[in-house]
C-alpha positions in Angstrom: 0.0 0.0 0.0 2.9 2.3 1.1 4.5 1.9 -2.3 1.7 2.5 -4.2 1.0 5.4 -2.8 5.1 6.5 -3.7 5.2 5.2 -7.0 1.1 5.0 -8.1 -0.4 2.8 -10.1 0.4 4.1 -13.4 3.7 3.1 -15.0 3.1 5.0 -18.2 6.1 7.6 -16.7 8.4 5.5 -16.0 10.2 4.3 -19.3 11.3 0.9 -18.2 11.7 -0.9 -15.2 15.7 0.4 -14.9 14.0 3.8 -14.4 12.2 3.0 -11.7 14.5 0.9 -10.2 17.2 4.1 -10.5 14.1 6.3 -9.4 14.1 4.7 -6.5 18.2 5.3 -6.0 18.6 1.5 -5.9 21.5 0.8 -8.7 24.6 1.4 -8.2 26.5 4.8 -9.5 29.2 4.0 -12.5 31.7 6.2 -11.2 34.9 5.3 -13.5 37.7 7.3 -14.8 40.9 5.9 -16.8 39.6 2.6 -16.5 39.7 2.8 -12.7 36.0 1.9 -10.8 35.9 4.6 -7.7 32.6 4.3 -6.4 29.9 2.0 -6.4 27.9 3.6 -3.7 24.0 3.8 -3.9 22.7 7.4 -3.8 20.6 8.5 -1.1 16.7 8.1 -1.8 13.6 9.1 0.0 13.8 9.0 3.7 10.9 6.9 4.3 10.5 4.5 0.8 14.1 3.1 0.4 14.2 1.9 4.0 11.1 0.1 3.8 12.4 -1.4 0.4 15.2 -2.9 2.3 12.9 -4.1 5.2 10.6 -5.4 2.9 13.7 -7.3 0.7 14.7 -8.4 4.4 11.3 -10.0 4.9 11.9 -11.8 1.5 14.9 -13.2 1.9 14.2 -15.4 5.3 11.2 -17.2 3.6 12.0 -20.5 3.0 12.6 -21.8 -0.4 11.8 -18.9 -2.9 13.9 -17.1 -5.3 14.5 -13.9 -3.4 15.5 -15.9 -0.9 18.0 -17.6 -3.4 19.1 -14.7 -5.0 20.3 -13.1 -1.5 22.3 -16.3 -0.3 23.9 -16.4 -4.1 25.1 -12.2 -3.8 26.2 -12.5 -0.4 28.9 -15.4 -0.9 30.4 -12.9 -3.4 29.8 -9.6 -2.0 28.9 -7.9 0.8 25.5 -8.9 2.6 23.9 -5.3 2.5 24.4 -5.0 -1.2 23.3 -8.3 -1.7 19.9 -6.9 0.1 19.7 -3.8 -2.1 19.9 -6.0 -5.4 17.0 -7.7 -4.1 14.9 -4.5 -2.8 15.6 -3.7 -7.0 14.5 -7.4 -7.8 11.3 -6.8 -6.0 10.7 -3.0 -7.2 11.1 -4.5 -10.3 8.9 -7.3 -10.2 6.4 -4.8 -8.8 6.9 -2.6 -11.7 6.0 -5.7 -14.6 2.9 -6.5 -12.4 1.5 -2.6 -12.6 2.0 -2.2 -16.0 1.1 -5.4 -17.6 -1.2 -6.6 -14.8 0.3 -10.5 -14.5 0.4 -11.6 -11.1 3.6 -12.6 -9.3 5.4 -15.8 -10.2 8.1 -17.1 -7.9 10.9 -19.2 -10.0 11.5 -21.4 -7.1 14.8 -21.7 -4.8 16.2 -23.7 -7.7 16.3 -21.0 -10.4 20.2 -20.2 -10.2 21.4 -24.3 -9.4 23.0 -25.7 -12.6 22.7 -28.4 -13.9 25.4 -30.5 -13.1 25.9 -32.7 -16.1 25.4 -29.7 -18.1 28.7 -28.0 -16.0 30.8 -31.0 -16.1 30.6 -31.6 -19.6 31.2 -27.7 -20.2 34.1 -27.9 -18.1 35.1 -31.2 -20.0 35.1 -29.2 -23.3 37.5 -26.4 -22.0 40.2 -28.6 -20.7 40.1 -30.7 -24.5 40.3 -27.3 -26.3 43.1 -25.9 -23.7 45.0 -29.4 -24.7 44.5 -31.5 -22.0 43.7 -35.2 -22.7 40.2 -35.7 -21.0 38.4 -38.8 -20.2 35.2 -39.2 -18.5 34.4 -39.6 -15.2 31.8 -41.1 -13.6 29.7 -39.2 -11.5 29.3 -40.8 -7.5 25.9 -39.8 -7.4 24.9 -42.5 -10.3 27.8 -44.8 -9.9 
């Protein structure tokens, strides 16, 4: 209700979801010079509707088996838990954007969405050692064996 009332129903001003999403001062600035990245820092939004955002992502990430949930644990292995929580606040507000304007109701892709398959990987991996020169053969996998 609260972000309705920040954002409104009508998406027809915002161009894409990226513009709400930096709207909302939740992407990252591209602050590079000579090739060096400086800062990465997310601007300063609204006092009251980037904090609930991030409570809200919060909420998202502890329940059980969905793909925020996924999508948090994935981001904070490689980076810091905090940004990992503000990609998420721009997974939601961009989830919410698609249902507004199109209408579609929310579809969770599940805590599996980001495992790969493992086959797939091994066989990918496989194919890079041949072409690097590296005499391959196959190897059975323990789970089948």
């Amino acid at each position: 209700m609260t972000l309705s009332t920040a954002i409104g129903v009508d998406m027809t001003r915002f161009a894409s979801a990226g513009h709400l999403v930096s709207w909302a001062t939740l992407c990252p600035r591209n602050d590079e010079s000579a090739g060096k990245r400086r800062s990465t820092r997310v601007r300063p939004g609204a006092p009251w509707f980037k904090p609930l955002l991030i409570q809200c992502a919060w909420s998202a990430t502890r329940a059980k088996g969905t793909y925020l949930q996924s999508q948090y644990l994935r981001l904070r292995a490689r980076r810091d838990p905090k940004k990992a929580i503000v990609a998420v606040a721009a997974s939601m507000l961009t989830a919410i954007y698609h249902m507004l304007k199109n209408g579609t109701k929310y579809l969770d892709l599940g805590a599996n969405h980001f495992v790969r398959d493992r086959v797939r990987a091994a066989n990918q991996l496989l194919r890079k050692l041949s072409h690097l020169g590296y005499e391959v053969s196959q190897i059975r996998d323990r789970e089948t064996a």
